[in-house]
N, C-alpha and C positions, 0 to 999 in steps of 0.2 A: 331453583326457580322453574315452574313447571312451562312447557311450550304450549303456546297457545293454538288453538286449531286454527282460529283465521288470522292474519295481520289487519292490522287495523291503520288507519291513515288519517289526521286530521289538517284538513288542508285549509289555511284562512287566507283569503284574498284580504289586504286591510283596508280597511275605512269601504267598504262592499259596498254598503244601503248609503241610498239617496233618496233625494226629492223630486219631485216631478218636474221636468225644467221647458222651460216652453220653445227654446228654440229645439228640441224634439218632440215635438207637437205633445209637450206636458208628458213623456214617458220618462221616468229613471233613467241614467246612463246604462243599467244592467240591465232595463228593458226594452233597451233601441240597438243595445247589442246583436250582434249575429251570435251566438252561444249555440252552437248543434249540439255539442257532447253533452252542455251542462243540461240542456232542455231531454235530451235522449235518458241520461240518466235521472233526474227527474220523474220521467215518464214509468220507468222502473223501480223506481225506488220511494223515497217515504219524506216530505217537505214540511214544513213551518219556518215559523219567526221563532228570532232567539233574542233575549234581552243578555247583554252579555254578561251584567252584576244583575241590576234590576229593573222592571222600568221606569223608562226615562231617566235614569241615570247615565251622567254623560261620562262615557269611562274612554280612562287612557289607554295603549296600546296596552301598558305593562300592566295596568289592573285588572283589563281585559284577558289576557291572557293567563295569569293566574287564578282569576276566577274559574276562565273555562279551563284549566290542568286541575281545578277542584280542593282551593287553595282562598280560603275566605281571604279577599283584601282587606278588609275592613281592621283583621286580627293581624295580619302579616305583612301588611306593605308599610314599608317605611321610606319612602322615599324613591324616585326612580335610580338616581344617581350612580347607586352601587352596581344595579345591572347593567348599565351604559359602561361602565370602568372594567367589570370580570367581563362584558364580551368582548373588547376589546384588548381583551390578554395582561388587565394593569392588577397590580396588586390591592388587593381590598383587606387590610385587618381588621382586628379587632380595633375600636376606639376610632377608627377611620371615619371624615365626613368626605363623601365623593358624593360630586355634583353633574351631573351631564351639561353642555355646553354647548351654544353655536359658535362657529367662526363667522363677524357679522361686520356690516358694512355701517360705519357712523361718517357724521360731518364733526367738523371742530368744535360745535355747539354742544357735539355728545346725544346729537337727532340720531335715533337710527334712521337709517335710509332701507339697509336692506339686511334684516335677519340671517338671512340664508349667505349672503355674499354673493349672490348671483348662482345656489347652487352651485359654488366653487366645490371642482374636483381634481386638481392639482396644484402641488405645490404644500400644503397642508402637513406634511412632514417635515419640512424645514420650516414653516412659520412656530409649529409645538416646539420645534427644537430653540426657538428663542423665546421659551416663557417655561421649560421643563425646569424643574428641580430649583427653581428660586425659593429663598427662604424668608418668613414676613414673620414679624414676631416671635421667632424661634419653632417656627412651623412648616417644617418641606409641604412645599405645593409642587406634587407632579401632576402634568400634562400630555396626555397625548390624543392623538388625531383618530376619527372612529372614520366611518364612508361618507363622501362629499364632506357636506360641511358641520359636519358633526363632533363632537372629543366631550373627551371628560378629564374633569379635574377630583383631585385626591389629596383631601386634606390630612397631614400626619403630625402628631402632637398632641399635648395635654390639654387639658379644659375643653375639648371642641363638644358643639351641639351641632344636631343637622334643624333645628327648630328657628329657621330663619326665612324671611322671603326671598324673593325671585329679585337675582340683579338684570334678568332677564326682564323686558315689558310687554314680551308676548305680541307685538304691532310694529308694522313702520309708522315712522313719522314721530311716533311718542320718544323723549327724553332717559336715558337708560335711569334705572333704579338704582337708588342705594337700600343695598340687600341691609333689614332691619330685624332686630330680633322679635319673634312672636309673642314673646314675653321679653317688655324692659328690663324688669327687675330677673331676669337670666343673664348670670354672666359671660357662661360662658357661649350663650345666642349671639349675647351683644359682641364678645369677642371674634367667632367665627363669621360674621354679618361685618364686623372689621375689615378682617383680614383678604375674603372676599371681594370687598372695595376695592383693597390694593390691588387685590391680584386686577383684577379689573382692569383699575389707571395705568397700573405698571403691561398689560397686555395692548394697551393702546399706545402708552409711549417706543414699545418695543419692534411693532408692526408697524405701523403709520408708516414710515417709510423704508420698510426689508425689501429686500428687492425683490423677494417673490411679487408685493405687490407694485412696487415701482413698474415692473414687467405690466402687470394686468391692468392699471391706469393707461399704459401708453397703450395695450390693443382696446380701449375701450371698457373695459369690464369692472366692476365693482371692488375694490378691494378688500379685504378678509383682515379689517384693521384694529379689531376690538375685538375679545372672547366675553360670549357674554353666559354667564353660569346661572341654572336654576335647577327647582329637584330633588334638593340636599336632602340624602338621607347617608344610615348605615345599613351595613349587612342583616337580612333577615336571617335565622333557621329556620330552614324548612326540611319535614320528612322527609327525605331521597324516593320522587315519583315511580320507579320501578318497583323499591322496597314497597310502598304502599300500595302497588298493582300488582307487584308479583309477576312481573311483566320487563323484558327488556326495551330499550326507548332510548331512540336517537330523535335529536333536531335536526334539520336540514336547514342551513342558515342565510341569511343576507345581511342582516343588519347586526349590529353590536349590542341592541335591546332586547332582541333574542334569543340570539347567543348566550347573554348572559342569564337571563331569564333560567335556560337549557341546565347553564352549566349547576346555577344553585337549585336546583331543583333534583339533581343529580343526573339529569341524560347527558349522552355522549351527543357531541356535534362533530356536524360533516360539514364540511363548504362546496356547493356547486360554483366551477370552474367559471368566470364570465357574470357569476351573479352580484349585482353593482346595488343591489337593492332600490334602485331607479328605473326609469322609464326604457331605458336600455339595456336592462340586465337578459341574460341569459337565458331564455325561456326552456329550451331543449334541453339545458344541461340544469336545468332544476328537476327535468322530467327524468332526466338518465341518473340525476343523483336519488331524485324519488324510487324509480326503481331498483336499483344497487341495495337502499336503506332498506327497502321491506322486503329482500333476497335475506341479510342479517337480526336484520332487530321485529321484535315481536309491533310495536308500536313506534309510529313518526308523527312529528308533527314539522308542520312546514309554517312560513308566515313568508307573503307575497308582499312586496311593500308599495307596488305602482299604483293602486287604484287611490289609496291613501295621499301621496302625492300631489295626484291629478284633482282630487278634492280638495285640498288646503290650495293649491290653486286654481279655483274655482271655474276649470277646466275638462266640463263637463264630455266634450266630444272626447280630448285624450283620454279619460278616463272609461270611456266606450271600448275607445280600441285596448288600452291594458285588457280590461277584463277578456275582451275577444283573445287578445294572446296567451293569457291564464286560458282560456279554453280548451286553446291548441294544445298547452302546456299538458290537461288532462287528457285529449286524445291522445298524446303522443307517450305520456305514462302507461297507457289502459292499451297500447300497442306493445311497447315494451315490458311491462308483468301480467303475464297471463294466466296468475294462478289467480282462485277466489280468493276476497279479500273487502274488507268492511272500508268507506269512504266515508266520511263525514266532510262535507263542503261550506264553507261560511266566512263570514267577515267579524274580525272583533269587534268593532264598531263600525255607527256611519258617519261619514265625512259630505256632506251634503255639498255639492260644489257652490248653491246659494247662500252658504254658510262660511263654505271656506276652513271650518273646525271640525270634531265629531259634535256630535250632536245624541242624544237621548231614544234615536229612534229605534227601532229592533231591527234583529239584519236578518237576511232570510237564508235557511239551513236546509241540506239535502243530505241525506244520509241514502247512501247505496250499497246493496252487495247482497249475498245469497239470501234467500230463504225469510225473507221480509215480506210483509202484507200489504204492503204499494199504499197508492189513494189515486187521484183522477187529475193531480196534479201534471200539466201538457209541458209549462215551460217553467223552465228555474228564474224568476225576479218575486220583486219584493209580494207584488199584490197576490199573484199565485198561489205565493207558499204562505199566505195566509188561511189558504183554504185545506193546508195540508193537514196530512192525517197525526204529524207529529203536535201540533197544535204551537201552543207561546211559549216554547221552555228557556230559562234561565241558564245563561253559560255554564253552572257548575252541573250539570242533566249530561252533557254530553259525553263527556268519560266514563260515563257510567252505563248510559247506553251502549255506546262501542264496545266495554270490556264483557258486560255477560253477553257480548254479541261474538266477542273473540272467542268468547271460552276462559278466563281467566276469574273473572269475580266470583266470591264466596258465597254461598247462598244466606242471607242474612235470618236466622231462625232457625228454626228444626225443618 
């Protein structure tokens, strides 16, 4: 594998682009921010919008992300489920249906109250361990816990389809789902969309009163009393991303959706020390793990997950400050590696805090580092880098930019 001249870095803030929100007098959260580094580099380097699949398509973390590694979804994504289960260290087979999961707060009606469980971050190990390894119609359901309120579930057994709905209902307040098959006449849909109920009823009778949440009732706090599964896919193949760049590639990680994303795709993953993939993670030691990765590996790619957060809670100011500490994050990167080196900066999608979901919008992209033809781009947000010299590229542009920027891509022709 030939060594690349420059390193290359792809760095996504998630859910980046917003909408104009009027209690900052109608500017983006990422354009009310204080950003010196990102506006500094900006100023140097080369801006637009990026559609992350296409526009207006509202894409997910994980379709987003395979598009921009240059990985058509369309052909290869089968479900999230199975990247939630490999980044989270669970075994994924062949004939496997794994589901990603919330730990979620309901009434005895079966209302949810609260998705998240109040963003529950403890405890979450011992509630998996009362729903792991149960068996429903001669089919092990493993279980386990991803960060906060996150897990996945691992369906093993014969007959299973991942072609079922969501026992998840994506809202508070709405009546949980009975996960249904996409097609009746499948039986083995209608099977798995079964068995999935169970696991469901039997996760609510099992929690309801463990004491992990007996505990969090009496300080007040939501309890983590129903798992509720949506997602269902299996394992994709995919080419090994180095193999097809010719190029070595780690991830730098926070979350279990990227992780695994990393691992099937073939990179190596690091964990930064402190990083909770929350509003509280570790900013410094994402920056010290970023530069360790591009001292080794020819290409990194990172995923930030606070801005994403702060948008699904349509929490527009926190969402100010994340991004301001991503900021910090890249000064304190661009202090610690001081050789030349290619930077691609962006968000998979946007998370509109008025929205509260992503949304269709394009997110705005910097690319920086040697021997680039700039444009007159002053600060890095959305309206800006509409005027950039990169213009409206498509997530799957960007790997391809960076690598004959690296030195590694083949020249296509004579």
């Amino acid at each position: 594998m030939a060594r690349a001249l420059y390193k290359g870095l792809l760095l996504i803030a998630d859910g980046l682009g917003d909408r104009p929100v009027p209690a900052m007098g109608n500017k983006t959260p990422l354009e009310y921010a204080s950003t010196p580094t990102l506006d500094r580099l900006a100023r140097e380097g080369e801006c637009g919008l990026m559609d992350p699949i296409a526009p207006g398509i509202r894409a997910g973390s994980d379709t987003a992300h395979l598009a921009i590694l240059g990985y058509d979804p369309y052909k290869v994504y089968q479900g999230r489920g199975p990247f939630e289960a490999l980044g989270i260290g669970m075994e994924v087979r062949g004939g496997d249906v794994a589901l990603r999961c919330n730990f979620s707060t309901v009434d005895s009606e079966m209302r949810v109250i609260d998705r998240r469980a109040g963003r529950i971050t403890e405890g979450t190990a011992e509630l998996a361990q009362a729903v792991n390894g149960v068996e429903i119609e001669g089919v092990q359901c493993f279980f386990k816990e991803s960060v906060a309120h996150r897990g996945a579930l691992v369906l093993r057994g014969v007959g299973l389809s991942p072609h079922i709905t969501d026992a998840d209902p994506h809202a508070d307040g709405e009546t949980v789902h009975e996960a249904q098959p996409l097609d009746p006449s499948d039986e083995a849909a209608a099977r798995t969309a079964r068995i999935v109920n169970a696991f469901v009823k039997l996760s609510y009778e099992r929690l309801k009163d463990h004491p992990v949440n007996r505990e969090r009732v009496a300080r007040g706090l939501p309890p983590a009393n129903i798992i509720l599964p949506r997602g269902a896919g299996v394992a994709p193949h995919l080419e090994p991303f180095p193999k097809k760049h010719g190029m070595t590639a780690v991830a730098v990680v926070e979350t279990g959706l990227i992780r695994g994303i990393a691992r099937f795709v073939g990179m190596d993953t690091l964990d930064a020390p402190g990083a909770t993939g929350g509003v509280d993670t570790d900013y410094n030691s994402i920056a010290d793990t970023l530069a360790n990765a591009l001292r080794q590996y020819d290409f990194v790619l990172c995923n930030v997950k606070a801005p994403d957060l702060c948008g699904h809670d349509r929490n527009p100011h926190l969402k100010a400050q994340a991004i301001e500490q991503i900021d910090g994050l890249v000064a304190r990167l661009l202090e610690g590696y001081r050789e030349p080196f290619y930077l691609v900066f962006t968000g998979d999608h946007s998370t509109p805090c008025s929205v509260g979901d992503h949304s269709g919008d394009p997110v705005p992209v910097l690319l920086h580092g040697p021997d680039l033809r700039g444009d007159e781009v002053l600060r890095f947000h959305e309206y800006a880098c509409a005027r950039g010299a990169l213009g409206r590229l498509r997530g799957g542009d960007l790997v391809p930019i960076l690598t004959q920027l690296m030195g590694v891509q083949e020249k296509f022709g004579a």
